[in-house]
Wavefront OBJ file of the C-alpha trace (Angstrom):
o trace
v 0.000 0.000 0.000
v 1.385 3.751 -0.971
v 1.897 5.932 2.166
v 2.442 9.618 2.425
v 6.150 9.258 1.489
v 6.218 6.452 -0.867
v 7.014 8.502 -3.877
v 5.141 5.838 -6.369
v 2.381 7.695 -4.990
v 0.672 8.692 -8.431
v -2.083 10.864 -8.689
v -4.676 8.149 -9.455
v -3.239 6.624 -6.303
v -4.459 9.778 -4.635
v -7.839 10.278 -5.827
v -8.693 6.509 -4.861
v -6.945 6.929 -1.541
v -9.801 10.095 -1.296
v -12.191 8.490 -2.550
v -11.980 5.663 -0.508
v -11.640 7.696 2.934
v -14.856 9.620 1.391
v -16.948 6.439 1.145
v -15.773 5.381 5.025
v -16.793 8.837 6.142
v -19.934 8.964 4.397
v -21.292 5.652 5.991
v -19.764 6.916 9.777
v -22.294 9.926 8.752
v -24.692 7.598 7.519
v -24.576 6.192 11.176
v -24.561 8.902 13.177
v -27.607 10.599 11.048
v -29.768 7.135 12.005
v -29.237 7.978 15.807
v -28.579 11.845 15.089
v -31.705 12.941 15.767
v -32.959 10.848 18.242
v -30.656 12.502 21.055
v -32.300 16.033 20.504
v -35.671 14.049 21.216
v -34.982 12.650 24.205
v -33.383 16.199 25.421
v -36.801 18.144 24.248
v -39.464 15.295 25.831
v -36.850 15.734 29.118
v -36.750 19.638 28.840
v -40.758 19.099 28.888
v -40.765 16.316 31.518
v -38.905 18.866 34.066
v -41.564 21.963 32.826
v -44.567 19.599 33.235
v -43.199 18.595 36.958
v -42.362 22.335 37.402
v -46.088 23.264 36.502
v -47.344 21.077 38.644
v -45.376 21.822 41.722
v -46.411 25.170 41.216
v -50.488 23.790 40.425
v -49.536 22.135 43.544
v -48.379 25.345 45.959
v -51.125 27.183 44.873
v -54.218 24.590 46.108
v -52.456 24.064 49.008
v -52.221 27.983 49.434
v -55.926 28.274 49.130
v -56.410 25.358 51.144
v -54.463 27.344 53.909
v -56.340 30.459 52.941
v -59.482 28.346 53.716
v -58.926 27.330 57.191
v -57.418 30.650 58.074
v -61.265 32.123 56.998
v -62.622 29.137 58.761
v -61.127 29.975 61.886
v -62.096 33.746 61.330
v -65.257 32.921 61.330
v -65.036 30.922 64.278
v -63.635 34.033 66.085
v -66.308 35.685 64.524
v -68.945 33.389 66.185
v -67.224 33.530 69.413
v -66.883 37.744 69.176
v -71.462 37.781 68.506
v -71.564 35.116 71.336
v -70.017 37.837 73.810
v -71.996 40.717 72.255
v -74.825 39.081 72.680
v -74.232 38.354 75.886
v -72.893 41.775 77.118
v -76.339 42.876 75.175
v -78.316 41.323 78.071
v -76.505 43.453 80.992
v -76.220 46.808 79.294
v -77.707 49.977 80.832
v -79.271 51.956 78.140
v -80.031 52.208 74.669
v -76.645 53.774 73.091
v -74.850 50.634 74.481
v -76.961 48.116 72.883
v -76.894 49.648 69.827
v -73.119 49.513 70.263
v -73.067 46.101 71.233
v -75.041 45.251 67.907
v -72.961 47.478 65.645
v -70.076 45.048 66.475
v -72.401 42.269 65.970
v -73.725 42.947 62.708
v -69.882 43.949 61.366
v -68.836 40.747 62.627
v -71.836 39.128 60.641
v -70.480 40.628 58.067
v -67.196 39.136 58.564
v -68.646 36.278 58.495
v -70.173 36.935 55.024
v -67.058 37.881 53.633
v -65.364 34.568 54.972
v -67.957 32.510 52.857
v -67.558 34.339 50.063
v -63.714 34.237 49.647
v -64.223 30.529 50.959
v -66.566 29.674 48.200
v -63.870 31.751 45.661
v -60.873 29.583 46.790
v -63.178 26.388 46.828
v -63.548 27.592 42.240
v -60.018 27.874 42.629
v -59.096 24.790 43.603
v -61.318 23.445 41.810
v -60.264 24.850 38.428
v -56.165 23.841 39.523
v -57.135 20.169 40.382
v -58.631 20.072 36.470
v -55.165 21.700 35.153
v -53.098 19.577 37.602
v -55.004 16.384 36.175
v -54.019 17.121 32.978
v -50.440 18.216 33.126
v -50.620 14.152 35.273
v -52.185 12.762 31.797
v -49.338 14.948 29.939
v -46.753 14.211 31.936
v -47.053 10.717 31.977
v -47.411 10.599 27.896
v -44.186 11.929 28.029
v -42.444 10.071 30.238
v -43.497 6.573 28.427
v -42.665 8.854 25.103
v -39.374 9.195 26.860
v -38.605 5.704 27.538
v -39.634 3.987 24.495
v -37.113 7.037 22.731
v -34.739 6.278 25.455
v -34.626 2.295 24.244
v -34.895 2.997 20.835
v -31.677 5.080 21.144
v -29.869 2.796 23.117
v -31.007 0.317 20.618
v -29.708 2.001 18.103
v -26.876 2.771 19.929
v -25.744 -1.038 20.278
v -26.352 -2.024 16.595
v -24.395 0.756 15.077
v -21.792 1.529 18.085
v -19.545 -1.414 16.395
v -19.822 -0.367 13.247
v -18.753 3.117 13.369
v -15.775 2.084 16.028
v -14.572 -0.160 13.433
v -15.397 2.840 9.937
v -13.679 5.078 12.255
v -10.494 3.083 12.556
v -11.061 2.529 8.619
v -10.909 6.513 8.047
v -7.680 6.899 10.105
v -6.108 3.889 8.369
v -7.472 5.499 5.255
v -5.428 8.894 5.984
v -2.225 7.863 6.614
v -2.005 7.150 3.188
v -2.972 11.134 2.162
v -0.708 13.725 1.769
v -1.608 16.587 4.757
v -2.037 19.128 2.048
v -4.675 17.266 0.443
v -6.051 15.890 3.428
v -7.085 19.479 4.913
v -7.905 20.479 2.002
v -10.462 17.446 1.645
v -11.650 18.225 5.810
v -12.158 21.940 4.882
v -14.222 20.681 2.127
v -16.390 18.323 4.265
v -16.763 20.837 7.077
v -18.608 23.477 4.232
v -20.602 20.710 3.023
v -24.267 19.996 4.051
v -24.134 16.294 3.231
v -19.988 15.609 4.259
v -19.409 15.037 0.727
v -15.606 16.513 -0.509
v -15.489 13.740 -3.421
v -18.197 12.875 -5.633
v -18.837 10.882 -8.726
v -19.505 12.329 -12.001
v -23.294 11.383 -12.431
v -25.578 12.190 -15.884
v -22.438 14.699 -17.178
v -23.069 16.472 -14.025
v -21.114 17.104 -10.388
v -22.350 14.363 -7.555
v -22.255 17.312 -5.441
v -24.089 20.124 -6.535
v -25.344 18.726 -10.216
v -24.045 21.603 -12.235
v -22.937 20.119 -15.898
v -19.564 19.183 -16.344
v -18.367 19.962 -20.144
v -17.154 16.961 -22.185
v -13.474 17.463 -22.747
v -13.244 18.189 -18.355
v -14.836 14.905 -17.723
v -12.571 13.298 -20.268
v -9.542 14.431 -18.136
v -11.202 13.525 -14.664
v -11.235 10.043 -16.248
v -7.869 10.011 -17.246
v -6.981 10.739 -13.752
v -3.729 12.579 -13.978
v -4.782 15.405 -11.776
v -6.769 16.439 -9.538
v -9.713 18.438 -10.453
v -12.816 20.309 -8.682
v -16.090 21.043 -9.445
v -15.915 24.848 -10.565
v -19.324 25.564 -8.794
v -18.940 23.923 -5.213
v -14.897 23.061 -5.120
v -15.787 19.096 -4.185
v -13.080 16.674 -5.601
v -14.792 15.470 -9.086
v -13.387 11.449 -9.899
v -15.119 9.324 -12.644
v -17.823 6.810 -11.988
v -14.981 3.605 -12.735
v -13.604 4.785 -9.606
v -16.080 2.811 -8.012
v -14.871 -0.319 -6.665
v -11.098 0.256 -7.640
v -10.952 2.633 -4.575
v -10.328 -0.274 -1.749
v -8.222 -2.231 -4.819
l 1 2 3 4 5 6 7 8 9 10 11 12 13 14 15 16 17 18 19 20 21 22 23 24 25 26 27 28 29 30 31 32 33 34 35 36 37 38 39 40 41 42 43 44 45 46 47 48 49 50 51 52 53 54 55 56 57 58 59 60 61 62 63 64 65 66 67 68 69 70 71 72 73 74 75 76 77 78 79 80 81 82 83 84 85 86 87 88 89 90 91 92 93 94 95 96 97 98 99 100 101 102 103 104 105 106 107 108 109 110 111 112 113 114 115 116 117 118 119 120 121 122 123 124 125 126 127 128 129 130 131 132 133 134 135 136 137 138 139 140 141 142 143 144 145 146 147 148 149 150 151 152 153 154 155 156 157 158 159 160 161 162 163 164 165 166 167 168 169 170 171 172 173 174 175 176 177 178 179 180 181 182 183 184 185 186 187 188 189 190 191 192 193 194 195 196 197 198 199 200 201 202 203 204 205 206 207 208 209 210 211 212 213 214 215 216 217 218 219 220 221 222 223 224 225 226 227 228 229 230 231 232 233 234 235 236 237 238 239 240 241 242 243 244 245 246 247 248 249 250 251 252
């Protein structure tokens, strides 16, 4: 096998050694785009996992803050009840008129009180009400996404197992695969990757036109790609261009 200082290294040498470290790296992407996205959904169903239990701890401190809200009115009233017991009571020893009328004054305010009690009871009691509806359904939601969770969870991990071989053993392929490339050529072929949607830095001429992009290549340029003498790229997108023989010949 040439290496980067074996000077028999010839130039069709060169675009099979790319070509061949292309078609590793393009199944290691292959790979990682099965499992790619399947990461990002297990992070979002998490991210709304933790803001489903956050809701509901917060659904949570507000019944129980009307719930304390209720027995503090409760025992208003109670104090209430126990304030008209003593009024009326005081009612039955007073000495004239103005003092009665006192005495009920306080009586009817704390009747009043009472009133007031009820009604903010009766508002909390809506309250609760209403939270206990939301707080069953962020349960129902939360709980769709924590089994949408775990069946992503195993399917990842599945996925994860099959392929985890595979790519250890591609990746050891691609750094076998660029010892044998010159470092000029070999940057030059990572820049290229790096710019690329897809990963591609060596395509195939397909239909007279660049694998990469598809812009037509003329005649007499695809004529020299296949003669293989130098290297040439695409004028529109700057990928490697190598004729479709190449296929097959690459791990020769």
């Amino acid at each position: 096998m040439a290496t980067k200082k074996d000077t028999s290294f010839t130039v069709e040498d060169k675009l099979k050694a790319l070509y061949n470290l292309q078609t590793i790296d393009s199944e290691i992407d292959r790979i990682r785009t099965i499992r790619g996205e399947l990461p990002l959904e297990v992070q979002d169903l998490e991210d709304d996992i933790a803001g489903l239990e956050t809701r509901l701890q917060n659904l949570t401190d507000e019944v129980n803050a009307f719930e304390d809200a209720i027995v503090e009115r409760k025992n208003m009233i109670t104090d209430a009840l126990a304030a008209i017991k003593k009024y009326e009571e005081q009612q039955n020893k007073v000495r004239n008129n103005r003092e009665f009328d006192s005495l009920n004054k306080e009586i009817e305010f704390q009747n009043l009180e009472i009133q007031l009690c009820e009604k903010k009871m009766n508002e909390f009691k809506a309250n609760i009400e209403a939270k206990n509806e939301m707080i069953e359904g962020a349960k129902t939601a939360l709980e769709e996404r924590q089994k949408d969770l775990e069946a992503k969870k195993a399917e990842l991990d599945s996925i994860v197992a099959e392929t985890e071989k595979d790519e250890k053993k591609l990746l050891k392929q691609s750094k076998a695969a660029e010892e044998v490339i010159e470092d000029r050529l070999l940057t030059a072929y990572k820049r290229i990757r790096e710019n690329s949607l897809n990963g591609l830095a060596v395509v195939k001429i397909e239909r007279s036109a660049c694998g990469g992009c598809f812009n037509a290549i003329p005649a007499q340029r695809q004529l020299d790609i296949s003669l293989r003498k130098k290297i040439i790229v695409c004028e529109h997108c700057g990928r490697v261009l190598v004729d479709a023989a190449i296929d097959g010949e690459a791990e020769a």
